[in-house]
DRENDO-1510 file (C-alpha; in Angstrom, 1 decimal, always signed):
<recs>
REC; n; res; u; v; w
REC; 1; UNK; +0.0; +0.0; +0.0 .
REC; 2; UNK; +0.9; +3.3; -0.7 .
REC; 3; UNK; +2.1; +6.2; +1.3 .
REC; 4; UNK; -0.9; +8.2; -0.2 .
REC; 5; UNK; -3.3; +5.5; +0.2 .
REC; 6; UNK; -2.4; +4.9; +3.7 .
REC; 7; UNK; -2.6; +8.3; +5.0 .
REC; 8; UNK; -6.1; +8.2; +2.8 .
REC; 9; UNK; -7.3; +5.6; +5.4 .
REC; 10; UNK; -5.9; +6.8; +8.3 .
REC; 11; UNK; -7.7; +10.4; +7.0 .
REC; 12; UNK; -11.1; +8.6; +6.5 .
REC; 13; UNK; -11.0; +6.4; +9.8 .
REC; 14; UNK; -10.2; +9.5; +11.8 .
REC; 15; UNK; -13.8; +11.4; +10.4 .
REC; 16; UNK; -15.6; +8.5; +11.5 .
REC; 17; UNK; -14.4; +8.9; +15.4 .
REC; 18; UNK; -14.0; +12.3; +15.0 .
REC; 19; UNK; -17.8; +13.1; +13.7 .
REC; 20; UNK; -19.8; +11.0; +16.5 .
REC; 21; UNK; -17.4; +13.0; +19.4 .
REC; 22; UNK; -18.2; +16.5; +17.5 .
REC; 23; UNK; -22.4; +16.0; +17.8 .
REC; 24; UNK; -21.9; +14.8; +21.5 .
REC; 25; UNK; -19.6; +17.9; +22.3 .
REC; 26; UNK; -22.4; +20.3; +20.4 .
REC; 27; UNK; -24.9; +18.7; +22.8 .
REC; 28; UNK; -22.6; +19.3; +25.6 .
REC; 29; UNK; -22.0; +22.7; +25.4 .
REC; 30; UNK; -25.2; +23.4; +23.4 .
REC; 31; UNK; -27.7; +22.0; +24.8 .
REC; 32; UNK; -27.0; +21.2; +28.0 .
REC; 33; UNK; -24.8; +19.0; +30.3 .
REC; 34; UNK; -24.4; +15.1; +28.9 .
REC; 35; UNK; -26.4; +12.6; +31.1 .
REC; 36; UNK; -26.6; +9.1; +30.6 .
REC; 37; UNK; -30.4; +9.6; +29.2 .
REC; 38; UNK; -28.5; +10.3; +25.8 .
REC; 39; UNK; -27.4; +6.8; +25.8 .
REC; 40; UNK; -29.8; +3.5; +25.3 .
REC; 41; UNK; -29.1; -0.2; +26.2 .
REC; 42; UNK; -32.2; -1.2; +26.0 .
REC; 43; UNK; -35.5; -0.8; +24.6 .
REC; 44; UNK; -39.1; -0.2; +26.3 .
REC; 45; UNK; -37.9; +2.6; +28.6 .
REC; 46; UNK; -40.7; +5.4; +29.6 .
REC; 47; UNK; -39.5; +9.0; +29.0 .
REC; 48; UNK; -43.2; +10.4; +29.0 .
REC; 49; UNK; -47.0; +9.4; +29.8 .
REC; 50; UNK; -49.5; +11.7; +29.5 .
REC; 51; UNK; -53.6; +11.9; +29.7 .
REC; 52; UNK; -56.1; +14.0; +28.0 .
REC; 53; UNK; -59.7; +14.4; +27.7 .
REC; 54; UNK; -62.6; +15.5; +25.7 .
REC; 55; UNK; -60.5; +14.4; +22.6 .
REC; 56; UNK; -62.2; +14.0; +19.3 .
REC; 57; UNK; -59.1; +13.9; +16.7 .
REC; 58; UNK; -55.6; +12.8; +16.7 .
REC; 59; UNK; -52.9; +14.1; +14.0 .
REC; 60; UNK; -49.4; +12.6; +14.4 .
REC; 61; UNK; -46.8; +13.7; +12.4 .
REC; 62; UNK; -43.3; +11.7; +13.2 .
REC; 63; UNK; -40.1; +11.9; +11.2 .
REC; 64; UNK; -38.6; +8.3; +12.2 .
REC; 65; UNK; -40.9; +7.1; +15.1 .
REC; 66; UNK; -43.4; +4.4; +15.2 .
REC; 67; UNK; -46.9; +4.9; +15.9 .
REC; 68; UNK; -49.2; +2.4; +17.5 .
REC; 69; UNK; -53.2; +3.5; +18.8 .
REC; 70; UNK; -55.2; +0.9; +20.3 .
REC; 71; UNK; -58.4; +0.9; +22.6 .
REC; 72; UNK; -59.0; +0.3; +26.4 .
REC; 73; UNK; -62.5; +0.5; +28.4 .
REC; 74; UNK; -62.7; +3.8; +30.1 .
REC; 75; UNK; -62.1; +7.3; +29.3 .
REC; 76; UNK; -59.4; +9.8; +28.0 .
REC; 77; UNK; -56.2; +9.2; +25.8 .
REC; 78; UNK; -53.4; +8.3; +27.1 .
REC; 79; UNK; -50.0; +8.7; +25.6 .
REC; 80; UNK; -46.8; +6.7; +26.1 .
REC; 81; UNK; -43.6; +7.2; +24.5 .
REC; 82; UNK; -40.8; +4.6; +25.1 .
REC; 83; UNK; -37.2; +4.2; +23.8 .
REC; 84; UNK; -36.8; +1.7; +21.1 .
REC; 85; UNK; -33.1; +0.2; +19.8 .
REC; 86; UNK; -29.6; +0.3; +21.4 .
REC; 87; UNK; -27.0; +3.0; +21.7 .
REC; 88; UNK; -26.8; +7.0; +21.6 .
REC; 89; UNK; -30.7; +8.4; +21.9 .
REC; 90; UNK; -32.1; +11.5; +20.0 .
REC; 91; UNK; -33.1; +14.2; +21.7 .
REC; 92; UNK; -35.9; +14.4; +19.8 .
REC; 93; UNK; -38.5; +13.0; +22.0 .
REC; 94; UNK; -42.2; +13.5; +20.2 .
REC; 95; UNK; -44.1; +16.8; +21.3 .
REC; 96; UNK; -47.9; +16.2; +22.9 .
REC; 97; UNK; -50.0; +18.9; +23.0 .
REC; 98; UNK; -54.2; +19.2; +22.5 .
REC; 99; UNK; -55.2; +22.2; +19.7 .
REC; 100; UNK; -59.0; +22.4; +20.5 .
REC; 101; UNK; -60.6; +19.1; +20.9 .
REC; 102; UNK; -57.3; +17.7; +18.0 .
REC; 103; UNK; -54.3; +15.7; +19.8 .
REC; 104; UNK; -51.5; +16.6; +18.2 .
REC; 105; UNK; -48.3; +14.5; +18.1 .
REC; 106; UNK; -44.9; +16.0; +16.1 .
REC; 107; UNK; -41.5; +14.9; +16.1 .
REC; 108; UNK; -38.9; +17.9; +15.7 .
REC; 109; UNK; -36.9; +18.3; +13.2 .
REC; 110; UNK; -33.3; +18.2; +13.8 .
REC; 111; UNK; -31.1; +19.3; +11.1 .
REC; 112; UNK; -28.3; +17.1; +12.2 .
REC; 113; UNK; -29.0; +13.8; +14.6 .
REC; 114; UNK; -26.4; +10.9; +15.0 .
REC; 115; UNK; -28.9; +8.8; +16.8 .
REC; 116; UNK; -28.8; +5.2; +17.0 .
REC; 117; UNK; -32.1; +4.5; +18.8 .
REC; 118; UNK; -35.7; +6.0; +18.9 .
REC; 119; UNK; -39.0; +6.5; +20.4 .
REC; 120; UNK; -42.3; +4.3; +19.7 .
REC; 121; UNK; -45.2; +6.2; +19.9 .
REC; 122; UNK; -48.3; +4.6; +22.0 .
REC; 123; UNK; -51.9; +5.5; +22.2 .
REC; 124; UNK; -54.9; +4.2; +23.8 .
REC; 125; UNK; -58.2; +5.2; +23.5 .
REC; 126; UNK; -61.5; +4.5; +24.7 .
REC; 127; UNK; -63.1; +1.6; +22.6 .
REC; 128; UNK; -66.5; +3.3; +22.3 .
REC; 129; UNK; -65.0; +6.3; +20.6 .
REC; 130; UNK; -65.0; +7.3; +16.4 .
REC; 131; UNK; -62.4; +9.4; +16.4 .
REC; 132; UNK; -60.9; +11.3; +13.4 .
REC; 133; UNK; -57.1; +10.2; +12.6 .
REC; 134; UNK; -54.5; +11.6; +10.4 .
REC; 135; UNK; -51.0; +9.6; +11.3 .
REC; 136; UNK; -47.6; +10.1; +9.5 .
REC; 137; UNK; -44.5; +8.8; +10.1 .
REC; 138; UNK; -41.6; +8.7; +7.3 .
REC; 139; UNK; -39.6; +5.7; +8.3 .
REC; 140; UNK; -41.9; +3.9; +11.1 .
REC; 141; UNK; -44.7; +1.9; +11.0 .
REC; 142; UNK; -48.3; +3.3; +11.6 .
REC; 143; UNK; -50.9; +1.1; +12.8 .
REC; 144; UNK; -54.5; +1.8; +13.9 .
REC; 145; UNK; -56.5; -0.6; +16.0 .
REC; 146; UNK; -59.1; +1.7; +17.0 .
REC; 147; UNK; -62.5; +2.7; +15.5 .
REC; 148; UNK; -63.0; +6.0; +13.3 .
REC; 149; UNK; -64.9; +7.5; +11.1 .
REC; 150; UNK; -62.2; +8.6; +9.0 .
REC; 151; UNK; -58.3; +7.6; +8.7 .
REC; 152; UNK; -55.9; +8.9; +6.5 .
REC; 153; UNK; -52.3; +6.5; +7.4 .
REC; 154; UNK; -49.2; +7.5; +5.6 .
REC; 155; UNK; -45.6; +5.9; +5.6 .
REC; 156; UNK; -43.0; +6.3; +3.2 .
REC; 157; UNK; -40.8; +3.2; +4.5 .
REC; 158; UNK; -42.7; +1.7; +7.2 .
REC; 159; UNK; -46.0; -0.5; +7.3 .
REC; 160; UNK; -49.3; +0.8; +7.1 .
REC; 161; UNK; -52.3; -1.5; +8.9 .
REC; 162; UNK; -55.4; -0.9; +10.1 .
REC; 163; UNK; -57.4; -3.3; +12.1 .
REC; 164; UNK; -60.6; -2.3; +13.3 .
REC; 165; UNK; -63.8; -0.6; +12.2 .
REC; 166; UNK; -63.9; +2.3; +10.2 .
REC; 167; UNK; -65.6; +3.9; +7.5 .
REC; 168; UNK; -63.4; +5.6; +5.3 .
REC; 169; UNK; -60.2; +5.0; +5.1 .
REC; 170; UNK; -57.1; +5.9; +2.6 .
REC; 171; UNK; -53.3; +4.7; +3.4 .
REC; 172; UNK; -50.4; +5.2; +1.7 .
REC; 173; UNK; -46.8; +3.7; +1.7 .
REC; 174; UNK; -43.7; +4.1; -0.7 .
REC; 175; UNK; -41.6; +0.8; +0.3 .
REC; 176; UNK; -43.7; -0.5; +3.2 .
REC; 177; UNK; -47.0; -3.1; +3.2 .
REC; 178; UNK; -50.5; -1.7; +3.5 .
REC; 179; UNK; -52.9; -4.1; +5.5 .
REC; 180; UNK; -56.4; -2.8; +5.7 .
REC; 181; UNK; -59.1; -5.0; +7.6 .
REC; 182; UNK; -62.4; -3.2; +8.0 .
REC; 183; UNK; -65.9; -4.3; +9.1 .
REC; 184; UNK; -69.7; -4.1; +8.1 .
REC; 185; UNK; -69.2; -0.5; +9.1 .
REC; 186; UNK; -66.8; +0.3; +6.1 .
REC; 187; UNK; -67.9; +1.9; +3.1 .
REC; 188; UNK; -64.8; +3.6; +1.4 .
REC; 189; UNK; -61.0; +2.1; +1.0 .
REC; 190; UNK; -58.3; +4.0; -1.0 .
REC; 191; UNK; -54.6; +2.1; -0.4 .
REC; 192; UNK; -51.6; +3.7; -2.5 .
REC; 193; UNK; -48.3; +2.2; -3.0 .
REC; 194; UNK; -45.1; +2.1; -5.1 .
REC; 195; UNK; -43.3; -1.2; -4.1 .
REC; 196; UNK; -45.4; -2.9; -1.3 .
REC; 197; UNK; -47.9; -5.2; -1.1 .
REC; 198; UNK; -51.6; -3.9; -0.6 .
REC; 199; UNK; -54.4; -6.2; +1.3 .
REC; 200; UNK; -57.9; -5.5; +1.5 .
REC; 201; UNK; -60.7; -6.5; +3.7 .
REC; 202; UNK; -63.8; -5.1; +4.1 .
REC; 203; UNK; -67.9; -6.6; +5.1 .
REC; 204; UNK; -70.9; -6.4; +2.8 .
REC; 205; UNK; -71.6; -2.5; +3.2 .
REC; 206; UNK; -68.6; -1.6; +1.3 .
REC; 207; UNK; -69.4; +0.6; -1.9 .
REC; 208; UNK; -65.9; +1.4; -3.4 .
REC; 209; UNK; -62.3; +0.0; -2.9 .
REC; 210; UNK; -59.0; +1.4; -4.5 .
REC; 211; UNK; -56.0; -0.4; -4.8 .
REC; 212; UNK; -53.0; +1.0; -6.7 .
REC; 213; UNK; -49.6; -0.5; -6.0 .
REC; 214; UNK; -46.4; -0.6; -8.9 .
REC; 215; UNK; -45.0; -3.9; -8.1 .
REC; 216; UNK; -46.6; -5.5; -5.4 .
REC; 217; UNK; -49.3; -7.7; -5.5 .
REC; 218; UNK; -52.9; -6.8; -4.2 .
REC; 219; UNK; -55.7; -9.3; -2.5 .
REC; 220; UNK; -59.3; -7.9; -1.9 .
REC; 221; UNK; -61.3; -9.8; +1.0 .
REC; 222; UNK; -65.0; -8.8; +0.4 .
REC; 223; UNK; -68.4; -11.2; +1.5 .
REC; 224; UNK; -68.8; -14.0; -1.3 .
REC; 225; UNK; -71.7; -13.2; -1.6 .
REC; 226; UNK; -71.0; -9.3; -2.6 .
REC; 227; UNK; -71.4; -8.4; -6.2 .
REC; 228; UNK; -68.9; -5.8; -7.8 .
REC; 229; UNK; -68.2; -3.5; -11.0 .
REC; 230; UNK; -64.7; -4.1; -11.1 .
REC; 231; UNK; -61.6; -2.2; -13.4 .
REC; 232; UNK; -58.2; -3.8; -13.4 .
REC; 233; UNK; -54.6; -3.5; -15.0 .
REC; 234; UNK; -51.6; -5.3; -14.5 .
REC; 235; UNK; -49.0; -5.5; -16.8 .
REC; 236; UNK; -47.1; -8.8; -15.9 .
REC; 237; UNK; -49.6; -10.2; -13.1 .
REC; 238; UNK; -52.2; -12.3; -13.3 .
REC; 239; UNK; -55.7; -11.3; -12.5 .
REC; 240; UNK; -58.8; -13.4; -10.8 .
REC; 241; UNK; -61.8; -13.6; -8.7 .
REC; 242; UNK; -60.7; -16.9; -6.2 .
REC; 243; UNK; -64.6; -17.1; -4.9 .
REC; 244; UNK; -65.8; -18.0; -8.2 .
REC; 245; UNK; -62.5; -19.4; -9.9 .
REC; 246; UNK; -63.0; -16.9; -12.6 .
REC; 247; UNK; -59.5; -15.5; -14.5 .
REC; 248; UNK; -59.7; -12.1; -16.5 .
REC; 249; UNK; -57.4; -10.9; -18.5 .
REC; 250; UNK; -54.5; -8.6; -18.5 .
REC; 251; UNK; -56.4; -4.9; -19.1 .
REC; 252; UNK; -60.2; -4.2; -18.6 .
REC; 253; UNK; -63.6; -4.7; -16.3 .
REC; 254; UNK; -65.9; -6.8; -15.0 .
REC; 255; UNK; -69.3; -7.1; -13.6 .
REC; 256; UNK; -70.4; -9.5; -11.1 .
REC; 257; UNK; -73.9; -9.7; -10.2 .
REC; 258; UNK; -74.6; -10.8; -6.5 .
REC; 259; UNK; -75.9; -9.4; -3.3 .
REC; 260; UNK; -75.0; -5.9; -3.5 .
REC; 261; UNK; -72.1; -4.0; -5.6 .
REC; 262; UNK; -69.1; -2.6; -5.1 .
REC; 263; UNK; -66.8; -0.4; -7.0 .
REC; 264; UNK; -63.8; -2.0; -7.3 .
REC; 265; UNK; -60.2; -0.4; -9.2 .
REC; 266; UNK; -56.9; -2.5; -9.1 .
REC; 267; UNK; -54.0; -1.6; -11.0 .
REC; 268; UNK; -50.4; -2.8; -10.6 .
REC; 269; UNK; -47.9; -3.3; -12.5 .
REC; 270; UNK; -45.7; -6.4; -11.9 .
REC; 271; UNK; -48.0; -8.3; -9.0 .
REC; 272; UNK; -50.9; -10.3; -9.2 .
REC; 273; UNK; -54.2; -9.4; -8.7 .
REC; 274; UNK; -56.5; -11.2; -6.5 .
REC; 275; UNK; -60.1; -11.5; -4.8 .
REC; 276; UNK; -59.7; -13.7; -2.1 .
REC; 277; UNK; -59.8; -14.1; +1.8 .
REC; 278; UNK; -56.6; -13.3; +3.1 .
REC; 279; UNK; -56.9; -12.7; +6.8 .
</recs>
């Protein structure tokens, strides 16, 4: 090895101690004293609970924080933040605060971080309640296993799953899977994704589903029974209805008499399409 190449390393592997001991020192004399809070070695750790009441919406907007809201029997929401993953911690711990009757949950924005572990986001709600929710989170998962009227769930990389009863719903994911399982109570579905799968269920009052995904594959889970106007497109998938063993072809629509209708649109481009039980 050369003289140049060798000093070339020893350049490159002094950055990568270097960096890491610059961000702690601007923390230091920045933001405070260093305690060992900065530092995780292990996951699950409170670092904030709070209650609130006479809530009737929730928007969550998180950068790389996973969201989870499911139910309990009783009243108010509560919210728990934990540490998640192993080694220096952000300290960008989500913001809670209530903006009329909306919950509001942001993650700030840091314009430099070199953080190794995380926060999970955790809410429960009262079962009985139809709340309104509008959850982002760019790299975590967002999952919903509460009731609502209206969701609107959006991840770029992370997972996108609802699993409870709700009437109109719309999710949407880059990289990450989109698992939607309504009830009876659901009457709209809109899922939107690039490279993920997409899965579909919904009862017999369902009047539209969309499912638009580049190259992942897409099942719908609707009552056998149900009849549907359906359009579809896939460019290299294969297309069919599994109830009735019926195969369509690559570009075009179908109707399907039955107990009811339901407007359903699947395009893809490189997945199969199916209508099937999946759950």
């Amino acid at each position: 090895m050369s003289n140049r190449t060798l000093n070339i390393v020893k350049l490159v592997f002094l950055l990568l101690i270097l960096i890491p001991l610059c961000v702690i020192s601007y923390r230091i004399v920045v933001k405070g004293s260093m305690n060992m809070s900065v530092f995780s070695i292990g996951s699950g750790e409170l670092v904030r609970q709070e209650s609130f009441s006479d809530v009737s919406a929730v928007r969550v907007d998180l950068v790389s924080c996973p969201v989870t809201v499911t139910t309990h029997e009783g009243n108010g929401v509560s919210v728990d933040i934990s540490k998640i993953g192993l080694g220096i911690q952000g300290r960008n711990i989500p913001t809670v605060k209530m903006e009329g009757n909306t919950l509001v949950i942001t993650e700030p924005r840091a314009i430099v971080s070199f953080s190794t572990a995380g926060y999970h986001v955790e809410l429960s709600v009262p079962a009985n309640d139809r709340m309104d929710y509008d959850m982002k989170s760019v790299s975590g998962h967002v999952h919903l296993e509460a009731p609502s009227d209206k969701a609107y769930l959006r991840s770029t990389s992370g997972s996108v799953r609802l699993d409870a009863s709700c009437v109109d719903v719309t999710a949407e994911s880059v990289s990450g899977s989109i698992r939607i399982h309504g009830d009876d109570s659901t009457k709209s579905v809109r899922a939107d994704n690039t490279s993920g799968s997409i899965r579909v269920a919904a009862g017999k009052n369902v009047e539209s589903i969309y499912a638009d995904s580049t190259s992942g594959s897409i099942k719908i889970s609707i009552p056998e029974s149900l009849g549907y106007k359906m359009d579809y497109k896939s460019v290299s998938g294969s297309i069919k209805d599994e109830y009735r063993g019926i195969k369509y072809d690559k570009n075009g629509s179908a109707l399907m008499k039955g107990d009811g209708e339901v407007d359903i649109t699947a395009h893809n481009v490189s997945g199969s399409i199916r209508l099937e039980d999946w759950d």
